[in-house]
MOPAC internal coordinates of N, CA, C and O (Angstrom, degrees):
PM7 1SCF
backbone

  N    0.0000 0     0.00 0     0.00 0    0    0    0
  C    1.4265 1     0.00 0     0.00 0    1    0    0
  C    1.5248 1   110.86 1     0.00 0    2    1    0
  O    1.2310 1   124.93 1   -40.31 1    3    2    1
  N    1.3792 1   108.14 1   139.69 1    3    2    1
  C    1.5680 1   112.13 1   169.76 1    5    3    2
  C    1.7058 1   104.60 1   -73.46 1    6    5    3
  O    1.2310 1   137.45 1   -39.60 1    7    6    5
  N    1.4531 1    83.79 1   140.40 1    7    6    5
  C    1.5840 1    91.61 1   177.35 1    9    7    6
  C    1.8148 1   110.57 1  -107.76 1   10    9    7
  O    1.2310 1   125.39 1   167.04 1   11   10    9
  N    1.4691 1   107.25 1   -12.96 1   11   10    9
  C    1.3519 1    90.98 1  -166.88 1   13   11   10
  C    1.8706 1    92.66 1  -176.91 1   14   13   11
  O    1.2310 1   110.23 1   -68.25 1   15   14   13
  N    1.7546 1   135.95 1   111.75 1   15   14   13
  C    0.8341 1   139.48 1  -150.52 1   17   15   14
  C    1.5817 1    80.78 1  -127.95 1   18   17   15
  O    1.2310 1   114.14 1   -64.90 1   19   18   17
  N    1.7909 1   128.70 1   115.10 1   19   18   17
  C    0.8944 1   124.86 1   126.58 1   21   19   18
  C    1.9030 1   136.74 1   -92.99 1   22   21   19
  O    1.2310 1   120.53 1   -26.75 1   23   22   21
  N    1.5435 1   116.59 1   153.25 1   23   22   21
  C    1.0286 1   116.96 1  -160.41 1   25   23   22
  C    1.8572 1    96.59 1  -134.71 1   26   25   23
  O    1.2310 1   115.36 1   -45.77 1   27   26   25
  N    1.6400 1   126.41 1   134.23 1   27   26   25
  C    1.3248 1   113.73 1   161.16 1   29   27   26
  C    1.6627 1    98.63 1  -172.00 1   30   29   27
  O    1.2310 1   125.61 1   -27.32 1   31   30   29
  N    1.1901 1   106.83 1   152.68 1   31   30   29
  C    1.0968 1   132.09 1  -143.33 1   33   31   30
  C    1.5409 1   126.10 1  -125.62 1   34   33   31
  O    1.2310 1   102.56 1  -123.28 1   35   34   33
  N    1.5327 1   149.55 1    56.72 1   35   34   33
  C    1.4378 1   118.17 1  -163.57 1   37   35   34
  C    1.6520 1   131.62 1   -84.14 1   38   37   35
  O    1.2310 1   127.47 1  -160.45 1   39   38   37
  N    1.3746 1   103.22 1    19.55 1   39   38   37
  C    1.8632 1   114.51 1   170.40 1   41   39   38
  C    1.7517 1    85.70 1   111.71 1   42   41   39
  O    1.2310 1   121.62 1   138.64 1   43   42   41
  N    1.3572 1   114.50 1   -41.36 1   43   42   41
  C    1.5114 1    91.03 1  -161.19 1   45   43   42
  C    1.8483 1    97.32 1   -89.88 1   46   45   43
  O    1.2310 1   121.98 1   144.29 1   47   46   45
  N    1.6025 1   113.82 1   -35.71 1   47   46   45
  C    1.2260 1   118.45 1  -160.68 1   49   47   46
  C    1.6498 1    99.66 1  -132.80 1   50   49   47
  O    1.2310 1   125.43 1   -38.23 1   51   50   49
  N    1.8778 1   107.17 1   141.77 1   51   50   49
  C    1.0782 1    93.43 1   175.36 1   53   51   50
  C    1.7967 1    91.28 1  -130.00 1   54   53   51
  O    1.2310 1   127.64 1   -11.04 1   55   54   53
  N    1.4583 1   102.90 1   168.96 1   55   54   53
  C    1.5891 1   117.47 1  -175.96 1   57   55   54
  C    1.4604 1   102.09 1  -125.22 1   58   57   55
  O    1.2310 1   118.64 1   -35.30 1   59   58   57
  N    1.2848 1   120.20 1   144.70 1   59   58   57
  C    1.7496 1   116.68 1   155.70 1   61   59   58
  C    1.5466 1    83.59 1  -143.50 1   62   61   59
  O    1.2310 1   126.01 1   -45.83 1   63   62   61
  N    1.3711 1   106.05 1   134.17 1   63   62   61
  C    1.3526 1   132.96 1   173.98 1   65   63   62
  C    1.9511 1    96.69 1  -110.51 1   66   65   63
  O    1.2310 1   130.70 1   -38.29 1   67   66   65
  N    1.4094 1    96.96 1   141.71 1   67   66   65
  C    1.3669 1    96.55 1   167.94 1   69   67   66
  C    1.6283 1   104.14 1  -163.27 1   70   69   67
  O    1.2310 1   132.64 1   -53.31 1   71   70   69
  N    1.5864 1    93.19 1   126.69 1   71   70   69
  C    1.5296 1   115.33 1   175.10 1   73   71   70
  C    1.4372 1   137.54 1  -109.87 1   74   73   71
  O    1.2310 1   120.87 1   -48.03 1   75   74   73
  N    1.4676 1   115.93 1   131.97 1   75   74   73
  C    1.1440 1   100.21 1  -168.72 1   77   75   74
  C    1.5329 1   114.56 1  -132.51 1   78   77   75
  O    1.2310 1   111.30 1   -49.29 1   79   78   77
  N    1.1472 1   133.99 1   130.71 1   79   78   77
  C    1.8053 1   135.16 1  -176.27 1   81   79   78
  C    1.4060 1   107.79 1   -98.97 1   82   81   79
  O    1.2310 1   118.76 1  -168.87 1   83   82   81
  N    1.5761 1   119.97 1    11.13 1   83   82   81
  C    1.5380 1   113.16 1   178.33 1   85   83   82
  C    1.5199 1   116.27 1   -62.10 1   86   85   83
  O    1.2310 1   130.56 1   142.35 1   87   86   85
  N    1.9305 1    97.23 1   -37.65 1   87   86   85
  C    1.9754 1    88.33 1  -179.96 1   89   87   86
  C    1.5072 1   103.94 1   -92.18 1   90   89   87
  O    1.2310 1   128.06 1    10.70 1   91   90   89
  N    1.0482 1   102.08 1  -169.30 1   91   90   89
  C    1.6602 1   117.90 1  -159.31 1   93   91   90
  C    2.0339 1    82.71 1   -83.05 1   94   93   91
  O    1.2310 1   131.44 1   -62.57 1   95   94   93
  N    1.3190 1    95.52 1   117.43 1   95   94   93
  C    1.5730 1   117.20 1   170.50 1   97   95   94
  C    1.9134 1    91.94 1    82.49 1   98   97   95
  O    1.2310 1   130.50 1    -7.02 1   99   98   97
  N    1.0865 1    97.35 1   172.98 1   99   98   97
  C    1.5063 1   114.22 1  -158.37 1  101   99   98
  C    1.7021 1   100.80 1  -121.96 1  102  101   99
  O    1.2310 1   128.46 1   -60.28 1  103  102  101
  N    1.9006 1   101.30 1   119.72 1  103  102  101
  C    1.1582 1   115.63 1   172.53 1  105  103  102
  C    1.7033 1   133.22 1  -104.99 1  106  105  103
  O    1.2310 1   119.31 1   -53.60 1  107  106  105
  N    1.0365 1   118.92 1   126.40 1  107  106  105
  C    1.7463 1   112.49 1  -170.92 1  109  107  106
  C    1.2478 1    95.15 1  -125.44 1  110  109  107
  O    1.2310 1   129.56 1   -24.24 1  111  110  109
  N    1.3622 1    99.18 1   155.76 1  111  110  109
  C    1.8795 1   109.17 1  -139.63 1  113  111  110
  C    1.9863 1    74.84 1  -150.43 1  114  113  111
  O    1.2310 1   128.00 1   -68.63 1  115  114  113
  N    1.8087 1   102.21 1   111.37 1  115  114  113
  C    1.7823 1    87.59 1   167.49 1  117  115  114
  C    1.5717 1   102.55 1  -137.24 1  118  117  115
  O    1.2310 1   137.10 1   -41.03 1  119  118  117
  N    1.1962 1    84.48 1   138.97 1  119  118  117
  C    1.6002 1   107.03 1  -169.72 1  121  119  118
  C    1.8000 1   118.52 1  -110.29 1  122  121  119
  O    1.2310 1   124.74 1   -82.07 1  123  122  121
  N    1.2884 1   108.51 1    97.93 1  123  122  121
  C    2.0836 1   115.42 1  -170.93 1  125  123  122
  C    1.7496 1    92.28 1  -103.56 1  126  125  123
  O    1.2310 1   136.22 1   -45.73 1  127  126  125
  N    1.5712 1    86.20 1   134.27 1  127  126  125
  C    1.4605 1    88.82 1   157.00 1  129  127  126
  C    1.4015 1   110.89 1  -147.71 1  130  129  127
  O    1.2310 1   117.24 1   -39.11 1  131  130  129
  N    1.1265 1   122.85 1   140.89 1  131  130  129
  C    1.4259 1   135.80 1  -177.85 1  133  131  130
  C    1.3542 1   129.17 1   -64.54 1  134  133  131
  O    1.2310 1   105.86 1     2.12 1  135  134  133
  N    1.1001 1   143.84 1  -177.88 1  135  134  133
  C    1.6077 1   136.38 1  -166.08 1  137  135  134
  C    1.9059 1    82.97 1  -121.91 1  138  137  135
  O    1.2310 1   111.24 1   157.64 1  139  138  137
  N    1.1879 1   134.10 1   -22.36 1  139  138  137
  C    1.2620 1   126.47 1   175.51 1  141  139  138
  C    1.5203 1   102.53 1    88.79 1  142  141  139
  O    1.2310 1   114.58 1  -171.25 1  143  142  141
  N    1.6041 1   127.88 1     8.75 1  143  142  141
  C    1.6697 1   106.07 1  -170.41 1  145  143  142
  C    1.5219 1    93.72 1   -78.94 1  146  145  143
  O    1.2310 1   112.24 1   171.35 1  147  146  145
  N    1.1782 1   132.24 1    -8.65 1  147  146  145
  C    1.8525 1   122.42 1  -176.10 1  149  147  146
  C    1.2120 1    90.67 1   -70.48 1  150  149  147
  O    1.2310 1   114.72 1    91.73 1  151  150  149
  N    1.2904 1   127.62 1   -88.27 1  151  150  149
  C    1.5897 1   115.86 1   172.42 1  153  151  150
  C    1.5953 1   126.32 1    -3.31 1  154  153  151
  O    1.2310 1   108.17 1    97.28 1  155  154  153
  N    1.3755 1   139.71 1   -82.72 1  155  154  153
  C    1.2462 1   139.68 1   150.49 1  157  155  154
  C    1.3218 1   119.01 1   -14.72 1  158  157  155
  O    1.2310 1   119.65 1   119.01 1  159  158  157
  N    1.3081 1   118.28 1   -60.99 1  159  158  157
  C    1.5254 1   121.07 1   179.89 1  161  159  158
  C    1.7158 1   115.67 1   -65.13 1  162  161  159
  O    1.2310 1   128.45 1   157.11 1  163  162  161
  N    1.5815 1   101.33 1   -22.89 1  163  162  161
  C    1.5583 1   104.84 1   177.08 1  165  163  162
  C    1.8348 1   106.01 1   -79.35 1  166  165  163
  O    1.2310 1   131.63 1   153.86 1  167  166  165
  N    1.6614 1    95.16 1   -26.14 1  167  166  165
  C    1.7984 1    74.29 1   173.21 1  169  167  166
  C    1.1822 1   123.40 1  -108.36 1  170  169  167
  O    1.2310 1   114.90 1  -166.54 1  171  170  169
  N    1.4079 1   127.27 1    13.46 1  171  170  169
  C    1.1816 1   144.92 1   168.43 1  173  171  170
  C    1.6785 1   104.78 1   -72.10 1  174  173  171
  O    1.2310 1   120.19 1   138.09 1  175  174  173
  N    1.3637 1   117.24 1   -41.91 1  175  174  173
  C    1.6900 1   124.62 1   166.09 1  177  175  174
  C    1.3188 1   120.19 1   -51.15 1  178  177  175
  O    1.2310 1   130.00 1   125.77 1  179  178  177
  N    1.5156 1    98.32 1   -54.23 1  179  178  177
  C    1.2030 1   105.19 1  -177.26 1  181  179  178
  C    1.7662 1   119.02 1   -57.28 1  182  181  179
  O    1.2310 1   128.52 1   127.95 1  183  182  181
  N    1.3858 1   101.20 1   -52.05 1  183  182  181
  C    1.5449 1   112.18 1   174.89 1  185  183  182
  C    1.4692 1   115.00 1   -45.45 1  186  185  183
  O    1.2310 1   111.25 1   153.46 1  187  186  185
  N    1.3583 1   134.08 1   -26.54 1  187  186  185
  C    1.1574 1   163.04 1  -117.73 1  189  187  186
  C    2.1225 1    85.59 1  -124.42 1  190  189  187
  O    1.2310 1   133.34 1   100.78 1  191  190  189
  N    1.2854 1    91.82 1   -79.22 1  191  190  189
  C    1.2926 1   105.03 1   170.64 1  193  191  190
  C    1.4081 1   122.22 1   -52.39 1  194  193  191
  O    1.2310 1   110.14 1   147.63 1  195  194  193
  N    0.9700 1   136.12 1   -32.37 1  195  194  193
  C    1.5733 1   128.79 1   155.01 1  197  195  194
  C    1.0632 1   134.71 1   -78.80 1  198  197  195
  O    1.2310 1   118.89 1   164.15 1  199  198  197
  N    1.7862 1   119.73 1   -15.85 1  199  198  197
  C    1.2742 1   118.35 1   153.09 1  201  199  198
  C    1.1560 1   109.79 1   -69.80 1  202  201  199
  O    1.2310 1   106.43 1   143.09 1  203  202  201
  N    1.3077 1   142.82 1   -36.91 1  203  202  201
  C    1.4020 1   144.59 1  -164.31 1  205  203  202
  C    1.5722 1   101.72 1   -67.13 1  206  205  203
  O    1.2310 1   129.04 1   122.79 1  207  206  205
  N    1.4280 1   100.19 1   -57.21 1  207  206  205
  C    2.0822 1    88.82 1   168.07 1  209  207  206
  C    1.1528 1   125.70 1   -81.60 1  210  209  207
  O    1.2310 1   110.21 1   171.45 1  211  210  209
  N    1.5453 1   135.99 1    -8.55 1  211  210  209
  C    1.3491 1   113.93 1   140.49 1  213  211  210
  C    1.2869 1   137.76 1   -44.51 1  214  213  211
  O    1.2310 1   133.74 1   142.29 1  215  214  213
  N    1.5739 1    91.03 1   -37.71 1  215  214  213
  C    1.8113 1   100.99 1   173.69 1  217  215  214
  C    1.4300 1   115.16 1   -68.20 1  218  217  215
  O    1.2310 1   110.31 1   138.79 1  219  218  217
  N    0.9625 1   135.81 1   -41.21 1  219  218  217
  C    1.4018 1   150.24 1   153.87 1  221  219  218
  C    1.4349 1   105.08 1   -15.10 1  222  221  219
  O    1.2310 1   130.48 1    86.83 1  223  222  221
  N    1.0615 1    97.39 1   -93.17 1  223  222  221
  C    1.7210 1   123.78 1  -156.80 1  225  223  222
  C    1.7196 1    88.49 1   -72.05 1  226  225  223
  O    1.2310 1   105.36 1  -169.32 1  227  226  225
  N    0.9751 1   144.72 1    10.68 1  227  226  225
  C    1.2209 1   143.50 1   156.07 1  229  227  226
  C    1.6022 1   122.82 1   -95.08 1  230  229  227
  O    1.2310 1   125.77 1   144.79 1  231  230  229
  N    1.5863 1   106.52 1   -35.21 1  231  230  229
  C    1.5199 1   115.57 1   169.12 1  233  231  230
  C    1.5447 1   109.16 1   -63.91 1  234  233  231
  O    1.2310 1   127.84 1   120.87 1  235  234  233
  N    1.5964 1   102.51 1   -59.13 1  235  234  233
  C    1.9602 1   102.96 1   173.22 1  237  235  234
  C    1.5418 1   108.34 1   -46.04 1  238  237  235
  O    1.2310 1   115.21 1   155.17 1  239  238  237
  N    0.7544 1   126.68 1   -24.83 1  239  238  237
  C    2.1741 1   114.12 1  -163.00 1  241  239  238
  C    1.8238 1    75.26 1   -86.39 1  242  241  239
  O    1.2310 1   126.17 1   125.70 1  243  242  241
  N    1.5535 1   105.75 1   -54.30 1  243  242  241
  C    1.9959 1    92.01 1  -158.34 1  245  243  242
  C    1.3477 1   104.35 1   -48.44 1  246  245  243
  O    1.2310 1   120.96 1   130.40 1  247  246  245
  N    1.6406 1   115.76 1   -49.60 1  247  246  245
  C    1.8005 1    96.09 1   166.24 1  249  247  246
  C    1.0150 1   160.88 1   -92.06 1  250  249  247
  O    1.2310 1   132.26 1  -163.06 1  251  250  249
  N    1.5307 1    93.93 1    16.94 1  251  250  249
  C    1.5382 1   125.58 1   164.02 1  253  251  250
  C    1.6830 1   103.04 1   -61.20 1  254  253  251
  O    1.2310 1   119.70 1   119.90 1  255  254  253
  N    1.8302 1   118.18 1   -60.10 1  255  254  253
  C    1.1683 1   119.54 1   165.90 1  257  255  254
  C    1.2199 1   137.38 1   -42.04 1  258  257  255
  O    1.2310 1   127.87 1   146.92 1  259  258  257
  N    1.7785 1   102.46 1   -33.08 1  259  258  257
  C    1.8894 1   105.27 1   170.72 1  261  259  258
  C    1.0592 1   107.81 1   -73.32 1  262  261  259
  O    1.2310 1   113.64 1   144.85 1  263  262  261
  N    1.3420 1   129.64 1   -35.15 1  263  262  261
  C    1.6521 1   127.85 1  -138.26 1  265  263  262
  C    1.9129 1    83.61 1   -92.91 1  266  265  263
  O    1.2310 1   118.59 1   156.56 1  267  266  265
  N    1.2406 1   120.28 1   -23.44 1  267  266  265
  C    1.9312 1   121.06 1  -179.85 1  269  267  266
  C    1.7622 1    91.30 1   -78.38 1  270  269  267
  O    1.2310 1   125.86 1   130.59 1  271  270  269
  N    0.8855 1   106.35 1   -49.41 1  271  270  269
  C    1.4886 1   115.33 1  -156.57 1  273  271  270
  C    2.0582 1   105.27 1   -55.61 1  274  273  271
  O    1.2310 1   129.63 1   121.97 1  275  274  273
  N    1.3553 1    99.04 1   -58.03 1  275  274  273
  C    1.7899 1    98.03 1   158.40 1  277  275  274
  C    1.0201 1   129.93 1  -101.07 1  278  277  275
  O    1.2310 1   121.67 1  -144.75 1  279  278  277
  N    1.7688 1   114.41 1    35.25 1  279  278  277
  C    1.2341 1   126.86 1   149.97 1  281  279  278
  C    1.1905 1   111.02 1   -76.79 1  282  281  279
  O    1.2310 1   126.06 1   113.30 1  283  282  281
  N    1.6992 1   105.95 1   -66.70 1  283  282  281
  C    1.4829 1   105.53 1   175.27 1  285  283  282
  C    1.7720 1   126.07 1   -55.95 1  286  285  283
  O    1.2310 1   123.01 1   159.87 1  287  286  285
  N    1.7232 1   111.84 1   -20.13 1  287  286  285
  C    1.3162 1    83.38 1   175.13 1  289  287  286
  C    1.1287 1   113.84 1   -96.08 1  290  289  287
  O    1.2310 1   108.33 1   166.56 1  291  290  289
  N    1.4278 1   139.42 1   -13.44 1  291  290  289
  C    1.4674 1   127.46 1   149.99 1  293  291  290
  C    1.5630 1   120.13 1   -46.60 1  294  293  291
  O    1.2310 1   121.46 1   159.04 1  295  294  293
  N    1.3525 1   114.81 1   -20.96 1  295  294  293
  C    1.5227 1    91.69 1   159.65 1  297  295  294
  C    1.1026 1   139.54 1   -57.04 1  298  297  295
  O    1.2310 1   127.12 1   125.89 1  299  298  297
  N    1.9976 1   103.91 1   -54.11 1  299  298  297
  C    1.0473 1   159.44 1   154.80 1  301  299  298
  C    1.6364 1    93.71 1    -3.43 1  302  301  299
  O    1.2310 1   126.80 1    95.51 1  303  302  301
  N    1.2658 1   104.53 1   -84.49 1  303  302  301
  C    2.1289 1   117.89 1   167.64 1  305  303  302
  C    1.1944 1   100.45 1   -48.52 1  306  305  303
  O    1.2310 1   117.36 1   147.73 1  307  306  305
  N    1.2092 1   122.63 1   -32.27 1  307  306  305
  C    2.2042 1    93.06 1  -162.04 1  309  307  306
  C    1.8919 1    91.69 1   -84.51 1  310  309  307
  O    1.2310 1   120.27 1   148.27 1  311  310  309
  N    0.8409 1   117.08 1   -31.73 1  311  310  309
  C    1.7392 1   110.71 1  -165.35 1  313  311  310
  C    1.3312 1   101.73 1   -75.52 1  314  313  311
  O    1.2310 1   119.63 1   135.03 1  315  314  313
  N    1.7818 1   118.32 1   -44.97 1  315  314  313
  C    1.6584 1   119.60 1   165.34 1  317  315  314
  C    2.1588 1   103.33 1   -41.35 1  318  317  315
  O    1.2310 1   129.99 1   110.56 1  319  318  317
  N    0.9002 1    98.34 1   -69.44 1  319  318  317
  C    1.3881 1   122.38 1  -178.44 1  321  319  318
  C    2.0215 1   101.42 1   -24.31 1  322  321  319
  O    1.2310 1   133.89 1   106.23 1  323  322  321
  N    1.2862 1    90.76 1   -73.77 1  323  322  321
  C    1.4250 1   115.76 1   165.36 1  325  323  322
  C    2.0732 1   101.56 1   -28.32 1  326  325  323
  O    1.2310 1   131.78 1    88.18 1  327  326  325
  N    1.2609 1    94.85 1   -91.82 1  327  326  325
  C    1.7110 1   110.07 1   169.42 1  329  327  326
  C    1.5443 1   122.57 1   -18.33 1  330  329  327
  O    1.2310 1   128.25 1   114.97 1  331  330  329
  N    1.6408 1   101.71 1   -65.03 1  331  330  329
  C    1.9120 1    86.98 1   170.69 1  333  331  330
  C    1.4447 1   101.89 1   -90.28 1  334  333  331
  O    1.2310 1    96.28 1  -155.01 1  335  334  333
  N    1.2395 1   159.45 1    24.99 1  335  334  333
  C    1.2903 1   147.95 1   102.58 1  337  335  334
  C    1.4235 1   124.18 1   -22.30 1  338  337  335
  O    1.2310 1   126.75 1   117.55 1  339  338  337
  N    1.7120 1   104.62 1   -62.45 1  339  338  337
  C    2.0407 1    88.46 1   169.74 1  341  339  338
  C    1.4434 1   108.10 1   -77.27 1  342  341  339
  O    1.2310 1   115.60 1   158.73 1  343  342  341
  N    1.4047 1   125.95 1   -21.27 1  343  342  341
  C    1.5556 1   102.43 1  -159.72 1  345  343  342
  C    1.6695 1    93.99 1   -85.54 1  346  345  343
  O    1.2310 1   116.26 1   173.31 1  347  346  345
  N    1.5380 1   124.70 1    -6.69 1  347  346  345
  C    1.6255 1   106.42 1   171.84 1  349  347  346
  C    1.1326 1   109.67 1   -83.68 1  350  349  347
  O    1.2310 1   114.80 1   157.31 1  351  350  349
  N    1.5569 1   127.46 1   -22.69 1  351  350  349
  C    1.6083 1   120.02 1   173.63 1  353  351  350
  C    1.2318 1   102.26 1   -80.52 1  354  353  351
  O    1.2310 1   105.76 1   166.58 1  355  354  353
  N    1.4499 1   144.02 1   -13.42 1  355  354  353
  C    1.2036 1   118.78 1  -176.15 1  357  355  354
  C    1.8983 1   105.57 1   -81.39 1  358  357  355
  O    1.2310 1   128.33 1   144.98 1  359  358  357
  N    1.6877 1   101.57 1   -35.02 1  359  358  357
  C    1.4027 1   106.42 1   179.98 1  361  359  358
  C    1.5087 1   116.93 1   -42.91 1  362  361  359
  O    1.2310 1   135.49 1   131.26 1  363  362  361
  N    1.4695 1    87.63 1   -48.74 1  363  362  361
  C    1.8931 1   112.13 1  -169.59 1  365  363  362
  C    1.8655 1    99.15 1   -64.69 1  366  365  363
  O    1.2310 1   113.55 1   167.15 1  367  366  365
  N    0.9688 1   129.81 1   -12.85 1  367  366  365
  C    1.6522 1   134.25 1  -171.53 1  369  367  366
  C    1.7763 1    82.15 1  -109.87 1  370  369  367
  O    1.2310 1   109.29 1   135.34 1  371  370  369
  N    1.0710 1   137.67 1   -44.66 1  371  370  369
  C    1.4797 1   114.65 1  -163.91 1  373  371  370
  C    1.2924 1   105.91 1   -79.52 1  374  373  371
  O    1.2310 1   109.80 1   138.98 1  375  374  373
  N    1.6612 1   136.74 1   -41.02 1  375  374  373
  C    1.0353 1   134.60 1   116.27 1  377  375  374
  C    1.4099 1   128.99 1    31.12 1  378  377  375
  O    1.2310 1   124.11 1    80.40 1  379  378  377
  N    1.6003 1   109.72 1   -99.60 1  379  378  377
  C    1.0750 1   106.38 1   167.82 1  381  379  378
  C    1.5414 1   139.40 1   -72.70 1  382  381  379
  O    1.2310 1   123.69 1  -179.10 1  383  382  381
  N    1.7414 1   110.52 1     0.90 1  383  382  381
  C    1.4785 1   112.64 1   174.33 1  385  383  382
  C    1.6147 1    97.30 1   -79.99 1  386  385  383
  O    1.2310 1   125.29 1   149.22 1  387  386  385
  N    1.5986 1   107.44 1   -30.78 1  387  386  385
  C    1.9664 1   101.06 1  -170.72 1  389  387  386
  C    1.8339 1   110.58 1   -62.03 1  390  389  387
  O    1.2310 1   133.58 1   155.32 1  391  390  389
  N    1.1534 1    91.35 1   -24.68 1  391  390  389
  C    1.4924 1   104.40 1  -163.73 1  393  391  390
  C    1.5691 1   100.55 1   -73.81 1  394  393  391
  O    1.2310 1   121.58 1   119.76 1  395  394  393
  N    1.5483 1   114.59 1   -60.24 1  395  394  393
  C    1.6011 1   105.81 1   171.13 1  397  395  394
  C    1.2473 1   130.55 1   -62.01 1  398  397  395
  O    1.2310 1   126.15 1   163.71 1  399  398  397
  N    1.1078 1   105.78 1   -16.29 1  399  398  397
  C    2.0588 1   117.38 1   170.47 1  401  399  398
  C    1.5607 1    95.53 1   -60.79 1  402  401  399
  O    1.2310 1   117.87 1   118.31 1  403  402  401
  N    1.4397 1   121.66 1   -61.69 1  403  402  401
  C    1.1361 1   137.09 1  -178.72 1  405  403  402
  C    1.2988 1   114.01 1   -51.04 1  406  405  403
  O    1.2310 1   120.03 1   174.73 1  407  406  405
  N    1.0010 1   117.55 1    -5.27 1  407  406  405
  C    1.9380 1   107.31 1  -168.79 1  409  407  406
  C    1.8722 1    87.68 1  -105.90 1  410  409  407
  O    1.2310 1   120.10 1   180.00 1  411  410  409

């Protein structure tokens, strides 16, 4: 037999304690249960946290793409670069063959 059922509550957590002296020595039995908002707030973090490294690992690729992007066009210039380099030595050699014809 129950001898004595307490119950209380503060919105987030409630308790019922219940005691009883019917068997030989006296047993209390306590029972808490939570409103669960820690839970919620733990996956609300979490959610939080995986957008944050999506965002991440999405900024690195965009400048992975810049950092290719004026890679290649600094190549782009050095091989141009390269180009009127031979065609002024070739000028500078045609140049000087007109000039010895000329002498």
């Amino acid at each position: 037999m129950v001898d004595r059922v307490v119950e209380r509550s503060d919105g987030t957590t409630s308790e019922r304690v219940t005691e009883s002296a019917s068997a030989p020595g006296t047993t209390t039995v306590v029972e808490r249960r939570g409103s669960g908002a820690g839970l919620l707030i733990g996956l609300a973090v979490l959610i939080l946290v995986v957008i944050g490294a999506i965002y991440l690992i999405n900024q690195n690729s965009r400048e992975n793409v810049k950092t290719d992007a004026i890679t290649g066009a600094a190549e782009s210039v050095g091989d141009a670069a390269k180009d009127v380099g031979g065609a002024a030595k070739e000028a500078g050699g045609a140049a000087k063959d007109a000039a010895k014809r000329a002498e």
